[in-house]
N, C-alpha and C positions, 0 to 999 in steps of 0.2 A: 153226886151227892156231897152234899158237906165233909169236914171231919166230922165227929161225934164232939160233943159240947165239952167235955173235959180236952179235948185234946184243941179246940179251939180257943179255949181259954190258957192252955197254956202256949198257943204260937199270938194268938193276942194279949199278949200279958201285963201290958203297962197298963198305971190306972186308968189315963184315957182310952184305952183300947176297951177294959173292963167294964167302963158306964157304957157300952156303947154294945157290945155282943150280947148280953139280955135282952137287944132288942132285933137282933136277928131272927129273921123268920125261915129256917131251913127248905121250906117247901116252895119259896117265890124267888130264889135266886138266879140271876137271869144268865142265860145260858151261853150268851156270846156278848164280851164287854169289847170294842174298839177304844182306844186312848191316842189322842196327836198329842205327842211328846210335844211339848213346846217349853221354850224358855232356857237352854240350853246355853246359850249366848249371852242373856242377861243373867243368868247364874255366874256366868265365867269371869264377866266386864264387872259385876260388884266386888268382883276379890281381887280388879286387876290380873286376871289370868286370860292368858290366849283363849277362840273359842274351843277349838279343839279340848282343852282342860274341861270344858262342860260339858259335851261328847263323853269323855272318859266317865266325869263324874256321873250322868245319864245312865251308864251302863251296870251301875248298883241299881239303880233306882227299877229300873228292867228286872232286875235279879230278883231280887224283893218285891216286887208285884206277882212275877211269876208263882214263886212259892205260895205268895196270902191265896190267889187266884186258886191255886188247886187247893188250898185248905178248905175256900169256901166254895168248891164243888163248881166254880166256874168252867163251863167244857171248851170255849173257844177265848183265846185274848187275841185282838190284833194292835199292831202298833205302827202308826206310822213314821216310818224311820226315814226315808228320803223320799223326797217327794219330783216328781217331774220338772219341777221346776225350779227345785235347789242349784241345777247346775248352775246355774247362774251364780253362784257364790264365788269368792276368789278358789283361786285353783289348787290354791296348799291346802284350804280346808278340806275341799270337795275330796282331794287324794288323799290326806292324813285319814278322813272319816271312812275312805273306801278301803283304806288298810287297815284301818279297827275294826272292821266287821269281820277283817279274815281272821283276826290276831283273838277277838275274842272268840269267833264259832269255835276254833280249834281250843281256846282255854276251856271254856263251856261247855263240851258236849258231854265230858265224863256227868258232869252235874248234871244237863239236859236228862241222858241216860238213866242217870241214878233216880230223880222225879220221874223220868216218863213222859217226860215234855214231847210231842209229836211237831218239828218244827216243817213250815210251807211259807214258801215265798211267792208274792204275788204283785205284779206289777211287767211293767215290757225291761226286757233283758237284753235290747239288742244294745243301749250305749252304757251298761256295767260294765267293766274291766273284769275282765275273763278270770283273774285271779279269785276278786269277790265274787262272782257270780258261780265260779268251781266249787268255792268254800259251804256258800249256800245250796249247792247240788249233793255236795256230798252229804252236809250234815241231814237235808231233807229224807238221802238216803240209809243213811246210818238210824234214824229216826222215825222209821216207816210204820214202824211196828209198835209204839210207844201208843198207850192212851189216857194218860190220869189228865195230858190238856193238851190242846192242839193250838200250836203259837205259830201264828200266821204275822208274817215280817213284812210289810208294804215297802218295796223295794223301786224305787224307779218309776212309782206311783201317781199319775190321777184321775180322779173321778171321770175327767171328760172320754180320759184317753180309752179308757175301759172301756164303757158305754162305744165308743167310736168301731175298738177292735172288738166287742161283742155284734156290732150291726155289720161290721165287713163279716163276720162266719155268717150270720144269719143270712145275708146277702148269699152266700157263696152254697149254705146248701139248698138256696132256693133255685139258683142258676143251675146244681149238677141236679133237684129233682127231688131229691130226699126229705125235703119241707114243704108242703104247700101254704104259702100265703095267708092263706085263710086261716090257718090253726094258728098262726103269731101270736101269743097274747104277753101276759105277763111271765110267764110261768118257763116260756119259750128266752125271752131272756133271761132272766135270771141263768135259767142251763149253759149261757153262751156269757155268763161275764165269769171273772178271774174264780171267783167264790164260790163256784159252782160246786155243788153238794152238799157246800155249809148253810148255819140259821142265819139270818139276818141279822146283825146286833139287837141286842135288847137295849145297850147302855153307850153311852161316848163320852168319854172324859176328855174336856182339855185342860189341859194345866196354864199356868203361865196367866191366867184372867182374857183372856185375850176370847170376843165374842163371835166366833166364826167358823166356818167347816173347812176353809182351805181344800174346797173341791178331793174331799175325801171320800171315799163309799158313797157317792151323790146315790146311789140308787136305792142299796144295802139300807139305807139310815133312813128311809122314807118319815119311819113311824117312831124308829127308837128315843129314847129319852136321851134327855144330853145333863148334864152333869158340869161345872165350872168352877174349875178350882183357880184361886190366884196364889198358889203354890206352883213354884216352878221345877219342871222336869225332876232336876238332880236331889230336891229334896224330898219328892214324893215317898211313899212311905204306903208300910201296911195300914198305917192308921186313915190314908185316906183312901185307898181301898174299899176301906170296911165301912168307913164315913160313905161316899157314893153308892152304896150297895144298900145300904141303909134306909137312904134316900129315897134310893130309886123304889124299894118297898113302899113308901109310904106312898108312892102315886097310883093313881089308878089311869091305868090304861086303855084308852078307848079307839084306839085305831080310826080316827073320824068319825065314830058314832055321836050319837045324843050327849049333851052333857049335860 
């Protein structure tokens, strides 16, 4: 659930934040929001800064989503933070960024702690550097027990790949016996991708303007709404948060039906 309206109004406190939460509807807030950080890079290159400086600057903008997120009762955030196919960047970025994830879980976790953040990583681990992928073991584990939000970190992430390693299990317990064939449906995958026990997203934000999925939660997103901001990553903000969420109220959801 929400906070309670006075106490929203004072973590939304600027004017434009204020025209905008009177029109919050407490009881339609959608229950798992996905966000592809994007824009990171072109944040950096308009200031003349390495990319890596918009990496760092990113990781406010992370901080500050989190908070607004449990203000407004949101239960699941996911973020995608490296994706499968970033290796392909040069190779100081790809290490610099594999050492901010450890340099910040280990700053963050008092904070994580102190909110209640429940943090899950999800994506293939086998080409992370042991270092970051220890860091996100542990903090998942120190984190276990936390529930005002569960911040799921798309790690090593894509769509296809998921999909691929959910149909090799489903494969696998049909070979030892334990599935039969014929019960496969929808409901059968979902159990065998990364996500398994969580909702679907309700929302997807990309930042940056940019009009695409980048092979993200292909499965997860069937239905959810999407949301586009041409606001880039490091500037993102509560205010657009609360802008998206807003939004996404005002649609009406029909999962394929009649319109």
């Amino acid at each position: 659930m929400p906070s309670d309206r006075s106490h929203l109004e004072k973590f939304f406190s600027s004017k434009r934040d204020r025209e905008l939460i009177g029109l919050l509807r407490s009881d339609d807030v959608p229950r798992h929001v996905a966000i592809i950080m994007d824009g990171n890079g072109r944040w950096a290159a308009k200031r003349g800064l390495p990319r890596v400086a918009g990496h760092r600057a990113g990781v406010k903008a992370v901080r500050e989503t989190l908070a607004a997120a449990i203000e407004l009762g949101i239960e699941y955030l996911t973020v995608y933070s490296f994706s499968s196919e970033n290796w392909s960047r040069p190779a100081d970025e790809v290490n610099t960024l594999m050492g901010l994830f450890v340099e910040v879980l280990e700053r963050e976790l008092e904070s994580l702690q102190r909110l209640g953040i429940r943090v899950r990583v999800i994506g293939r681990d086998d080409a992370v550097p042991s270092e970051t992928m220890n860091a996100f073991r542990r903090t998942e584990a120190k984190t276990a027990e936390n529930t005002a939000l569960t911040f799921v970190v798309a790690l090593n992430y894509g769509g296809r790949a998921e999909l691929a390693d959910a149909l090799r299990e489903v494969v696998g317990d049909v070979v030892q016996g334990s599935l039969d064939p014929v019960t496969i449906d929808e409901s059968v995958i979902s159990e065998h991708l990364y996500t398994r026990g969580m909702p679907d997203p309700d929302l997807v934000i990309r930042t940056s303007g940019e009009m695409r999925i980048s092979n993200f939660l292909l499965w997860q997103i069937a239905y959810s709404e999407l949301w586009v901001t041409a606001v880039l990553w490091p500037d993102f903000s509560r205010h657009d948060l609360l802008r998206a969420v807003i939004d996404y109220q005002r649609r009406e959801r029909r999962f394929g039906g009649a319109s």
